[in-house]
PDB file of N, CA, C and O in Angstrom:
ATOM      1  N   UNK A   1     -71.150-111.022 -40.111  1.00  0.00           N
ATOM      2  CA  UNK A   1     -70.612-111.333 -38.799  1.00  0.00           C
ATOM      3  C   UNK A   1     -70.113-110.081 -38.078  1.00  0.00           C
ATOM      4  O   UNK A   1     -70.287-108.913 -38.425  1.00  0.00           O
ATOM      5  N   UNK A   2     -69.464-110.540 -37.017  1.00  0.00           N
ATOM      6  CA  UNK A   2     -68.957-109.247 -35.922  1.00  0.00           C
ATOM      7  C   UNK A   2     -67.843-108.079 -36.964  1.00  0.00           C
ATOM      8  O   UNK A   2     -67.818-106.870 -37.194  1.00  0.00           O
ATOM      9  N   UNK A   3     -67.028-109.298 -37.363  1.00  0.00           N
ATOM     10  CA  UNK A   3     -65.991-108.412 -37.916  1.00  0.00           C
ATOM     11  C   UNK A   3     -66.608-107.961 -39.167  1.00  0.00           C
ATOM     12  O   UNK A   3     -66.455-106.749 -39.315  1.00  0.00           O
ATOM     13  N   UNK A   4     -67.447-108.700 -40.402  1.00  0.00           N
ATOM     14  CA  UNK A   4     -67.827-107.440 -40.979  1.00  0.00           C
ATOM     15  C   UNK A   4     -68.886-105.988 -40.652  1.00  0.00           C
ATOM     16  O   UNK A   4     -68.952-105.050 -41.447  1.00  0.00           O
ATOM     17  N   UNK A   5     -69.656-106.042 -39.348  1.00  0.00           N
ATOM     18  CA  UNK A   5     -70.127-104.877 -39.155  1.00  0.00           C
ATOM     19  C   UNK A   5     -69.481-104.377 -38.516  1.00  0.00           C
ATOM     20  O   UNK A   5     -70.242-103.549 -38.014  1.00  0.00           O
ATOM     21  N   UNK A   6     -68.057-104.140 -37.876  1.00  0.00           N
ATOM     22  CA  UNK A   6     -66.969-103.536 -37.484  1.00  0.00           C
ATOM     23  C   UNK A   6     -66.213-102.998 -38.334  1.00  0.00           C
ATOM     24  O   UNK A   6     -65.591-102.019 -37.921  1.00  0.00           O
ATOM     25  N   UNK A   7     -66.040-103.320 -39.451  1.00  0.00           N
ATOM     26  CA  UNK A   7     -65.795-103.063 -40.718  1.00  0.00           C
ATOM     27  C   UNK A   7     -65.982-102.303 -41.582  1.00  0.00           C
ATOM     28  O   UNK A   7     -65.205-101.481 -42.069  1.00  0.00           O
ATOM     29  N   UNK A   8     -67.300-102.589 -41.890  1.00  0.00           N
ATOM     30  CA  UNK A   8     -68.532-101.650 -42.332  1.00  0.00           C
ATOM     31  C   UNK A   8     -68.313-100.042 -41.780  1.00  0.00           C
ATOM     32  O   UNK A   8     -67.953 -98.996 -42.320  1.00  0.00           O
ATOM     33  N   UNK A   9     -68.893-100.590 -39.872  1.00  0.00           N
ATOM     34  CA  UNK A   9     -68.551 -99.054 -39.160  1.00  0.00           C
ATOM     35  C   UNK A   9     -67.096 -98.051 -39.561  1.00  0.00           C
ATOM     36  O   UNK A   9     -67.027 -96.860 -39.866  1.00  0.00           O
ATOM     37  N   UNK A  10     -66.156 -98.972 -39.427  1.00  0.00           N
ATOM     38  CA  UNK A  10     -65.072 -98.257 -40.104  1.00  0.00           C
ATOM     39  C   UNK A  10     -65.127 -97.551 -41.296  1.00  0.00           C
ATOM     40  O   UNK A  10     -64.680 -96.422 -41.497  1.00  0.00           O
ATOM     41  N   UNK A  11     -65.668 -98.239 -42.033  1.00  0.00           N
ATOM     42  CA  UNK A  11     -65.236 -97.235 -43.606  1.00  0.00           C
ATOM     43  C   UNK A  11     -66.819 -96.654 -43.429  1.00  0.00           C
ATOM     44  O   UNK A  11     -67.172 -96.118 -44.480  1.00  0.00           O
ATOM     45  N   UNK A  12     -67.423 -96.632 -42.826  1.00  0.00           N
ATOM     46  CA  UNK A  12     -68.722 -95.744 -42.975  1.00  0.00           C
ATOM     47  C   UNK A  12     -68.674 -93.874 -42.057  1.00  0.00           C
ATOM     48  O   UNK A  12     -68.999 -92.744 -42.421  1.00  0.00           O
ATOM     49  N   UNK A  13     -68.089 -94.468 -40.784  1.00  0.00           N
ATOM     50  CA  UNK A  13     -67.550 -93.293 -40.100  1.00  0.00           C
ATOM     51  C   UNK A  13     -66.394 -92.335 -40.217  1.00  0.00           C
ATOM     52  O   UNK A  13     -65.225 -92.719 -40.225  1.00  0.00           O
ATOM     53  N   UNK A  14     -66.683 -91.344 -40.289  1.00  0.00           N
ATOM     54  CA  UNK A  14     -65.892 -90.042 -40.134  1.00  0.00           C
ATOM     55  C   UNK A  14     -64.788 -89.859 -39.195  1.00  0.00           C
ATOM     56  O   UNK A  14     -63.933 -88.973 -39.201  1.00  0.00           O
ATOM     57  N   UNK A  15     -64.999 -91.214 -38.077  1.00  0.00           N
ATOM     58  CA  UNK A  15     -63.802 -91.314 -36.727  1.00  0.00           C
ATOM     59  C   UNK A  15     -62.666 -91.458 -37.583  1.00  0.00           C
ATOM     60  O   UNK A  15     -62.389 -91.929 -38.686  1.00  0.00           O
ATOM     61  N   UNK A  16     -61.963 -90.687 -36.352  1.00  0.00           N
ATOM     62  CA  UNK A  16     -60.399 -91.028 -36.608  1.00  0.00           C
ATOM     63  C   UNK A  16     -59.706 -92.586 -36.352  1.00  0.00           C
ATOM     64  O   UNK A  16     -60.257 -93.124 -35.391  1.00  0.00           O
ATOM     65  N   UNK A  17     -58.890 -93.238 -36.826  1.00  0.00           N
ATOM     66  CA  UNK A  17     -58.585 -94.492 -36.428  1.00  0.00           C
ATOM     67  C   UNK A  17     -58.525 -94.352 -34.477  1.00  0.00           C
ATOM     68  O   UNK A  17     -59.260 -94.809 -33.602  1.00  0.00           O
ATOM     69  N   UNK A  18     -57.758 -93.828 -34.452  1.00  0.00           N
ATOM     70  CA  UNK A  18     -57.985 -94.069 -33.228  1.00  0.00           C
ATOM     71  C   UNK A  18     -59.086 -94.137 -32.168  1.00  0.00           C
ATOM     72  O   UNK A  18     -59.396 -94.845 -31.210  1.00  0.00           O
ATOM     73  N   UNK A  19     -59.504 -93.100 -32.782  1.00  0.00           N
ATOM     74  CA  UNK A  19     -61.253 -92.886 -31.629  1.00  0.00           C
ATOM     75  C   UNK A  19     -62.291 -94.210 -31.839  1.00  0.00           C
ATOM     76  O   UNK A  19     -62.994 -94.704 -30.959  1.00  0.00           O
ATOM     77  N   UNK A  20     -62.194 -94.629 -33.194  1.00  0.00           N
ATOM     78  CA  UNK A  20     -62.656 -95.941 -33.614  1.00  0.00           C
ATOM     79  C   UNK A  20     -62.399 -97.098 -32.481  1.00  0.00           C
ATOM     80  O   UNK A  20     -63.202 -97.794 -31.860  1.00  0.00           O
ATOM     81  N   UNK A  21     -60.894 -97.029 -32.452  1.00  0.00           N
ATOM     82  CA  UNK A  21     -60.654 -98.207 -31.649  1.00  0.00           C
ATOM     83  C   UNK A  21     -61.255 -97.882 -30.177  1.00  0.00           C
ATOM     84  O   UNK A  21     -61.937 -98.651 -29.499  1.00  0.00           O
ATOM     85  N   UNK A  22     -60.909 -96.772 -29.891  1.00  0.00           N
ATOM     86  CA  UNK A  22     -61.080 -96.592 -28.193  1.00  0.00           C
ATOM     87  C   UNK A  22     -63.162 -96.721 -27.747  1.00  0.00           C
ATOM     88  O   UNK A  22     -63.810 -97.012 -26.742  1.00  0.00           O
ATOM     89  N   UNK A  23     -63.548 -96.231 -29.435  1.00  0.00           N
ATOM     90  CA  UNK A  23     -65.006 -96.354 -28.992  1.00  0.00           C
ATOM     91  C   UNK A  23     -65.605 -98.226 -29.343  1.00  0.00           C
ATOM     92  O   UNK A  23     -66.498 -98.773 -28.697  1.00  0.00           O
ATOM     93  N   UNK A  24     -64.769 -98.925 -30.582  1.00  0.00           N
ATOM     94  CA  UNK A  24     -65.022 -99.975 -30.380  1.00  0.00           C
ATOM     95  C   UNK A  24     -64.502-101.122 -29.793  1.00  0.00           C
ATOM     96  O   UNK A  24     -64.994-102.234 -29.981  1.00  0.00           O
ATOM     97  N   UNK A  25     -63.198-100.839 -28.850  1.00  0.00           N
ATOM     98  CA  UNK A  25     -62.661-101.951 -28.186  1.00  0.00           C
ATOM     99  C   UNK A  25     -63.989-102.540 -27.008  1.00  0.00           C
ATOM    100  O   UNK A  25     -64.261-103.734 -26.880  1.00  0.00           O
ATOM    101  N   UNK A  26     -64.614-101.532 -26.317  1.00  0.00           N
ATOM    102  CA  UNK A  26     -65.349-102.050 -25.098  1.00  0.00           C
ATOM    103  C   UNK A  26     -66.491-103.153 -25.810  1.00  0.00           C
ATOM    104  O   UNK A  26     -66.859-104.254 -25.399  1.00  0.00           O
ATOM    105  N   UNK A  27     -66.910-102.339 -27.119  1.00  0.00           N
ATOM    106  CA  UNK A  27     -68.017-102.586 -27.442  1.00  0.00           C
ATOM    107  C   UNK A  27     -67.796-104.022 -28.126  1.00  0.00           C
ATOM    108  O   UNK A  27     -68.752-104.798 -28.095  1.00  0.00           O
ATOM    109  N   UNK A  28     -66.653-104.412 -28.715  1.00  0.00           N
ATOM    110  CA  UNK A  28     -66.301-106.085 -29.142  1.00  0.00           C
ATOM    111  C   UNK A  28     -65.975-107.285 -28.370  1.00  0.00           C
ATOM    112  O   UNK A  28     -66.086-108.493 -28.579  1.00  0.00           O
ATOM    113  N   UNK A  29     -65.268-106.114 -26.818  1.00  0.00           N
ATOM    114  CA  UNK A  29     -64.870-107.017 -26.257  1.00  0.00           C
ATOM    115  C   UNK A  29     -66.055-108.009 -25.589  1.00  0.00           C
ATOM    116  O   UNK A  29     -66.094-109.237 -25.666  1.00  0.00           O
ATOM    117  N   UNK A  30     -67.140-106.998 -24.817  1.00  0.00           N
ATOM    118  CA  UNK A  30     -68.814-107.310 -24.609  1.00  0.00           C
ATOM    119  C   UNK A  30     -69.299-108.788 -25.733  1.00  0.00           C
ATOM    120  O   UNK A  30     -69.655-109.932 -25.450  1.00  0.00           O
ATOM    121  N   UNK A  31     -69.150-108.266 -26.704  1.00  0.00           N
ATOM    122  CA  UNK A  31     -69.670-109.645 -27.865  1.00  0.00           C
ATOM    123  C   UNK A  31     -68.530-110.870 -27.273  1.00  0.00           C
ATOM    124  O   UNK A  31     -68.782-112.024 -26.926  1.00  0.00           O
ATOM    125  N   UNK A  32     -67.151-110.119 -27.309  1.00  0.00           N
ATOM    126  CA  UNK A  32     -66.976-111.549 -27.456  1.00  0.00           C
ATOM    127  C   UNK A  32     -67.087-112.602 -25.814  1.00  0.00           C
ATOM    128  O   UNK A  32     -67.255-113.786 -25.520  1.00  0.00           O
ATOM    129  N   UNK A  33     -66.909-111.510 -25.221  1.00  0.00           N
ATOM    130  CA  UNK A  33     -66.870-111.901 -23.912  1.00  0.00           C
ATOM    131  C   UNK A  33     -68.292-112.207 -23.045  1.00  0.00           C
ATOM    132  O   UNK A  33     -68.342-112.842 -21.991  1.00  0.00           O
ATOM    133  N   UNK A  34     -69.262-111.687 -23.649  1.00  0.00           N
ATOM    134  CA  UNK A  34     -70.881-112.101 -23.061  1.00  0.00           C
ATOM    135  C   UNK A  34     -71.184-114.027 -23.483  1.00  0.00           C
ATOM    136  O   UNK A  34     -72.246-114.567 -23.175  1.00  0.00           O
TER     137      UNK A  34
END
């Protein structure tokens, strides 16, 4: 599901927590909101 390939991306990427969020807030909100 959404949240485990959000998940995934997390422990797979090198981002910092934060940059994580700022690069995946738009991109979840789109899923949930389309």
């Amino acid at each position: 599901g959404l949240y485990g390939t959000a998940k995934h991306w997390f422990h797979s990427s090198q981002l910092s927590a934060n940059d994580y969020i700022e690069g995946a807030l738009p991109f979840l909100m789109k899923q949930i909101l389309k």
